[in-house]
Biopython code that builds the backbone (N, CA, C, O; Angstrom):
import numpy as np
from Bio.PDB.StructureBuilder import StructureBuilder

atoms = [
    (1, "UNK", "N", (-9.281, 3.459, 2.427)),
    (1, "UNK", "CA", (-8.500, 4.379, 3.230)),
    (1, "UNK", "C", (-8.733, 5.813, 2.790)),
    (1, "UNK", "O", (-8.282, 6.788, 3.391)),
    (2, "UNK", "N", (-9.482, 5.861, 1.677)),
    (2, "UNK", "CA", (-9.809, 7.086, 1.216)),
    (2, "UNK", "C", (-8.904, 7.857, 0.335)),
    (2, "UNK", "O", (-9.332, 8.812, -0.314)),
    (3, "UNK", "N", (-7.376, 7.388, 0.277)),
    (3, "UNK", "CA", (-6.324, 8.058, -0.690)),
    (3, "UNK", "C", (-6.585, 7.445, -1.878)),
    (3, "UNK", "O", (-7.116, 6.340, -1.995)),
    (4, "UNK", "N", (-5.984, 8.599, -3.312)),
    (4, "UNK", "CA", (-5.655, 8.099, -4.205)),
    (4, "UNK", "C", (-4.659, 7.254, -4.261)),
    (4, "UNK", "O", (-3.978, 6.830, -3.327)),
    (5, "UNK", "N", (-4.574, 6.972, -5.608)),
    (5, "UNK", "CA", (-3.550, 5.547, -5.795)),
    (5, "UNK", "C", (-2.181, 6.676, -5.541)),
    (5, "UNK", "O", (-1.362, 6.537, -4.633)),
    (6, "UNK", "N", (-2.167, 7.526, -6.317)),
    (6, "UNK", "CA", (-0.745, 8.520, -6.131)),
    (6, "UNK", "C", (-0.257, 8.855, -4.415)),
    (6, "UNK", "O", (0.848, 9.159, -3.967)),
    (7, "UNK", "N", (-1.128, 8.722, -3.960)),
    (7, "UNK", "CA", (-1.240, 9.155, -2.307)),
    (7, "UNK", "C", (-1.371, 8.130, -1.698)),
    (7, "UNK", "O", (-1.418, 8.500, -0.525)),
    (8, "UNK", "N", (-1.483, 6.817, -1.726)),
    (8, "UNK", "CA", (-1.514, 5.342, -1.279)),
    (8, "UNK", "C", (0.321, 5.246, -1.789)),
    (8, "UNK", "O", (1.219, 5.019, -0.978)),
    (9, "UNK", "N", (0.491, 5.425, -2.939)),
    (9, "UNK", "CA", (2.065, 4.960, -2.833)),
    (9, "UNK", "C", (3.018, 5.786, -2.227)),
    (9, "UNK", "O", (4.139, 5.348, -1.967)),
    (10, "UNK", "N", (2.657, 7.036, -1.953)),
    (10, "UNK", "CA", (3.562, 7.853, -1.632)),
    (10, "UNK", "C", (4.006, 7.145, -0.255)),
    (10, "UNK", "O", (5.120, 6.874, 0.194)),
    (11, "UNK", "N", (2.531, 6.925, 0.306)),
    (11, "UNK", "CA", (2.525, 6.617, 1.597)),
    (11, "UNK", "C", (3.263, 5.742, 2.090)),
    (11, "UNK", "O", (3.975, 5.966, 3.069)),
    (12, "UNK", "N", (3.205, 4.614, 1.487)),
    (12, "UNK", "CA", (4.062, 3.085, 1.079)),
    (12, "UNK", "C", (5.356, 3.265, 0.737)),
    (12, "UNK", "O", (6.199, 2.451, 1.114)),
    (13, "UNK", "N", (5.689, 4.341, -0.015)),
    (13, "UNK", "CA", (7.402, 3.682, -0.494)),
    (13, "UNK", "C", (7.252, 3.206, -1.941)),
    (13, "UNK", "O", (8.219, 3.079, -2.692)),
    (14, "UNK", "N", (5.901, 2.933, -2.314)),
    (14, "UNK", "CA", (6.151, 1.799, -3.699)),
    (14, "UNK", "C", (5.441, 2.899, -5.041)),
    (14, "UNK", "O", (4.769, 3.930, -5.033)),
    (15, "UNK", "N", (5.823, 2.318, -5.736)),
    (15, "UNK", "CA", (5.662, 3.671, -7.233)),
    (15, "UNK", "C", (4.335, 3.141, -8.176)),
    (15, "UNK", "O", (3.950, 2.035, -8.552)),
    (16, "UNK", "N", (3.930, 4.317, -8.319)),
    (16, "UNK", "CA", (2.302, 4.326, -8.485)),
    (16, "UNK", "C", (2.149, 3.208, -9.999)),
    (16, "UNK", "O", (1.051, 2.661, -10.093)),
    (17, "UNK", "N", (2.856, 2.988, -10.765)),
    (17, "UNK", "CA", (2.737, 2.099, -11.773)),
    (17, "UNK", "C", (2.443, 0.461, -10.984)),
    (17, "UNK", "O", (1.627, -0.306, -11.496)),
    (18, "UNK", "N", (3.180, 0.090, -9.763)),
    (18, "UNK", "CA", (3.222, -0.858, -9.268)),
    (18, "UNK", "C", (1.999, -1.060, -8.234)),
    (18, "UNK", "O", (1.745, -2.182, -7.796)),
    (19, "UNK", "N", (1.346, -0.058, -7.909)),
    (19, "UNK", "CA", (-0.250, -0.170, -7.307)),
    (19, "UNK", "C", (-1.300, -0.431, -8.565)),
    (19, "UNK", "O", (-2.238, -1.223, -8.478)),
    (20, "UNK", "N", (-0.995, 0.374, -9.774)),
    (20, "UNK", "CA", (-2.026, -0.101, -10.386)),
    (20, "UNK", "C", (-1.887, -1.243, -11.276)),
    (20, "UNK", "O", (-2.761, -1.632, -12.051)),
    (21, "UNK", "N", (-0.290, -1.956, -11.058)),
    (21, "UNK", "CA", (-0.653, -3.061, -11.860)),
    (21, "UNK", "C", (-1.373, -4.207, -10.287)),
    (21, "UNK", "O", (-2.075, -5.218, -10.287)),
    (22, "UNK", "N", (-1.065, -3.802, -9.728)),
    (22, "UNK", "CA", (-1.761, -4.585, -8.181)),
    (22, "UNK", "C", (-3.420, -4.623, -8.645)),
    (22, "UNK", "O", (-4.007, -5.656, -8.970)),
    (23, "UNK", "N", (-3.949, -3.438, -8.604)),
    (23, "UNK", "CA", (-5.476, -3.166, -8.797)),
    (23, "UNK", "C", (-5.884, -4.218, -9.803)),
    (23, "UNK", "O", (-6.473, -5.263, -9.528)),
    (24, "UNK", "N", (-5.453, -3.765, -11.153)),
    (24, "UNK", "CA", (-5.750, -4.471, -12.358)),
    (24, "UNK", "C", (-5.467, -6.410, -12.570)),
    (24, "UNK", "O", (-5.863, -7.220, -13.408)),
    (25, "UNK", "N", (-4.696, -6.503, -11.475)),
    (25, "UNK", "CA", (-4.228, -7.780, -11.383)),
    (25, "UNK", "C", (-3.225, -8.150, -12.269)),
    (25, "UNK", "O", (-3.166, -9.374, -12.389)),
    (26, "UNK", "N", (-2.420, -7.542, -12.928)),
    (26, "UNK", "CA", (-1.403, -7.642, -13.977)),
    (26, "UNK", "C", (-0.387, -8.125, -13.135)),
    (26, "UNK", "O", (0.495, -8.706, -13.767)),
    (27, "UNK", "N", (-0.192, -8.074, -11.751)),
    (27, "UNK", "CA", (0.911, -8.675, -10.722)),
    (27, "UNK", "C", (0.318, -9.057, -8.982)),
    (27, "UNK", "O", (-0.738, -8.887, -8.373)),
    (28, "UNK", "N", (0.945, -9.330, -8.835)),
    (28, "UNK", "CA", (0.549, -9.537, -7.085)),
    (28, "UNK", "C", (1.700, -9.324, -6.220)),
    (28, "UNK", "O", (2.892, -9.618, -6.302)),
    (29, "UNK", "N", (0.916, -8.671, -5.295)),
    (29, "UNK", "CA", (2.574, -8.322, -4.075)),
    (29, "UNK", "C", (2.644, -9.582, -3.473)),
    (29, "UNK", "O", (1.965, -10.503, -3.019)),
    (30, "UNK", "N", (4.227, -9.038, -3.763)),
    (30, "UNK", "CA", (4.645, -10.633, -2.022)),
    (30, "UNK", "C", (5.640, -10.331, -1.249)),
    (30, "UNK", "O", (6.005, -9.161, -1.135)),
    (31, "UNK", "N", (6.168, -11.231, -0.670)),
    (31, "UNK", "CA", (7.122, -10.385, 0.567)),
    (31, "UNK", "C", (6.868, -9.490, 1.309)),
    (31, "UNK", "O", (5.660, -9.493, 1.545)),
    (32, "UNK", "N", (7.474, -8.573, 1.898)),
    (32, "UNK", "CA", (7.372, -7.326, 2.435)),
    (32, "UNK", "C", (5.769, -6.645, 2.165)),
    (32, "UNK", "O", (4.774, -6.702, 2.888)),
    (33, "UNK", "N", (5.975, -5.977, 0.796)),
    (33, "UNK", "CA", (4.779, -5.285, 0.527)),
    (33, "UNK", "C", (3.275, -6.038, 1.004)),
    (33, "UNK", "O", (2.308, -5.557, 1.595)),
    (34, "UNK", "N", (3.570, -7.651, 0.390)),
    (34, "UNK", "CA", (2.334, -8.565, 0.850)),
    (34, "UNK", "C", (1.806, -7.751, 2.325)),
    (34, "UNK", "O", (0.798, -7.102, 2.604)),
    (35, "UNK", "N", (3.222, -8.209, 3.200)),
    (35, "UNK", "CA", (2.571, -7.885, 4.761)),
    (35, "UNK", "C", (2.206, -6.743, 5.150)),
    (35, "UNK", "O", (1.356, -6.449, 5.991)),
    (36, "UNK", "N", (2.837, -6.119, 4.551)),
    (36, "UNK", "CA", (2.906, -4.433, 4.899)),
    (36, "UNK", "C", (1.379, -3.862, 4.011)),
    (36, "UNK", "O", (1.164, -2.654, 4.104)),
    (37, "UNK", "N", (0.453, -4.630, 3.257)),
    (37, "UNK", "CA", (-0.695, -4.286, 2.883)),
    (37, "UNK", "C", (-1.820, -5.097, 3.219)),
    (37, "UNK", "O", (-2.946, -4.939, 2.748)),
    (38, "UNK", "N", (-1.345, -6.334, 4.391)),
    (38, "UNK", "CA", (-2.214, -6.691, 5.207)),
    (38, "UNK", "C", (-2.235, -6.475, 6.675)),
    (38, "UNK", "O", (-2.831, -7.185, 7.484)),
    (39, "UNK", "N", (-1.453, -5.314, 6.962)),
    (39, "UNK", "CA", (-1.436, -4.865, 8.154)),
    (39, "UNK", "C", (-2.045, -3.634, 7.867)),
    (39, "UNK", "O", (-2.539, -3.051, 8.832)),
    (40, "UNK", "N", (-2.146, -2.966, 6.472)),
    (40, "UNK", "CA", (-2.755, -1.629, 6.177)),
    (40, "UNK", "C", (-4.197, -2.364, 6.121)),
    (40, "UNK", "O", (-4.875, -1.339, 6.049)),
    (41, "UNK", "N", (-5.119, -3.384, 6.104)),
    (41, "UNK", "CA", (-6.177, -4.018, 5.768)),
    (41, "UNK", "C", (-6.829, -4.186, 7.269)),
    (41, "UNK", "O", (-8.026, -4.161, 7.557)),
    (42, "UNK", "N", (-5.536, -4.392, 8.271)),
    (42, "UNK", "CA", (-6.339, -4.914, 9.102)),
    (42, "UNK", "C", (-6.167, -3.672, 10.090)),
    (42, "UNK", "O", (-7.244, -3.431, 10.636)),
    (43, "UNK", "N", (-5.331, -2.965, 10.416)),
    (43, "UNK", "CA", (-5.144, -1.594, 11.221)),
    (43, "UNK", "C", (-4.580, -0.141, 10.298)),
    (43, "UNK", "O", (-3.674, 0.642, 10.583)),
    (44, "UNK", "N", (-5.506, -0.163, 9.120)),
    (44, "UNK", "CA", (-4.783, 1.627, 8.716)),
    (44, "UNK", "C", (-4.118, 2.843, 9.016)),
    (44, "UNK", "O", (-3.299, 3.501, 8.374)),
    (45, "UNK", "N", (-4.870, 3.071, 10.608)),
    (45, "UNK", "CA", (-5.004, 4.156, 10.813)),
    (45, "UNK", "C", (-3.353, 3.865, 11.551)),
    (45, "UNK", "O", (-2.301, 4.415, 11.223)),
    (46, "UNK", "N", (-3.517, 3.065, 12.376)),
    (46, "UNK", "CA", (-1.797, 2.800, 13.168)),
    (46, "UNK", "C", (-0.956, 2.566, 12.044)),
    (46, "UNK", "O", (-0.039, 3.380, 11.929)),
    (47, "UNK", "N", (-1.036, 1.512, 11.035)),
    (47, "UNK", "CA", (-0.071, 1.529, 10.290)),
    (47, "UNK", "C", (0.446, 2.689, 9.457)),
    (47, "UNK", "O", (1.633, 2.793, 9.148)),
    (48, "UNK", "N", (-0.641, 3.690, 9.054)),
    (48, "UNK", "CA", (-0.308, 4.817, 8.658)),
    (48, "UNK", "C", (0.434, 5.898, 9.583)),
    (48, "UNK", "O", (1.271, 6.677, 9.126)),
    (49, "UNK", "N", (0.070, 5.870, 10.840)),
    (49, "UNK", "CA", (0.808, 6.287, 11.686)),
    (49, "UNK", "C", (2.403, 6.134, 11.974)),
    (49, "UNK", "O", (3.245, 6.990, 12.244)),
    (50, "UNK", "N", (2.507, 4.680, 11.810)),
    (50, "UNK", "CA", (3.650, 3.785, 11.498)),
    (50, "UNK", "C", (5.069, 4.596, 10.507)),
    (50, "UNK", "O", (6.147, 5.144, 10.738)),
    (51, "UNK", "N", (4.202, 4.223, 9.317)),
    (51, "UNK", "CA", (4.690, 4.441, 8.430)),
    (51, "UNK", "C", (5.093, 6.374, 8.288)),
    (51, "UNK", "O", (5.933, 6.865, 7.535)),
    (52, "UNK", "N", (4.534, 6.834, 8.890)),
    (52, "UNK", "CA", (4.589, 8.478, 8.920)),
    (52, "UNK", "C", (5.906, 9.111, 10.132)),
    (52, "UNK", "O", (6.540, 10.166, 10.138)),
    (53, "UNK", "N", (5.915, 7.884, 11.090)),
    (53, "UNK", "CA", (6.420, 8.678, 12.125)),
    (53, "UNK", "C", (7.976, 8.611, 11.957)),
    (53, "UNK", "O", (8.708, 9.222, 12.735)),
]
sb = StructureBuilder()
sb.init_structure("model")
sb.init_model(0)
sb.init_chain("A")
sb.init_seg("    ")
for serial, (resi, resn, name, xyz) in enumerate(atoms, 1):
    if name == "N":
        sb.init_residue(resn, " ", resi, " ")
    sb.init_atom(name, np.array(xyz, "f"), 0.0, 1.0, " ", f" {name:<3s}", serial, name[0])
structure = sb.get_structure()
């Protein structure tokens, strides 16, 4: 998507310690976040839209 991790969470709602334990694999999303980062996977640009408006 081209953002940093600081600028990926802002975007989200979720706090930048909790993206990079995502990256590193130290945790895995579920619930909510799960879906809400496979709808950013499969449509970005709307979901970012989404999430902005």
């Amino acid at each position: 998507m081209g953002l940093s991790q600081l600028e990926f969470s802002q975007k989200i709602g979720v706090p930048l310690e909790t993206i990079r334990n995502w990256e590193q694999g130290k945790r895995a999303p579920t619930g909510a976040a799960r879906a809400l980062l496979r709808i950013l996977d499969r449509s970005p640009e709307l979901a970012l839209i989404a999430l902005t408006a």
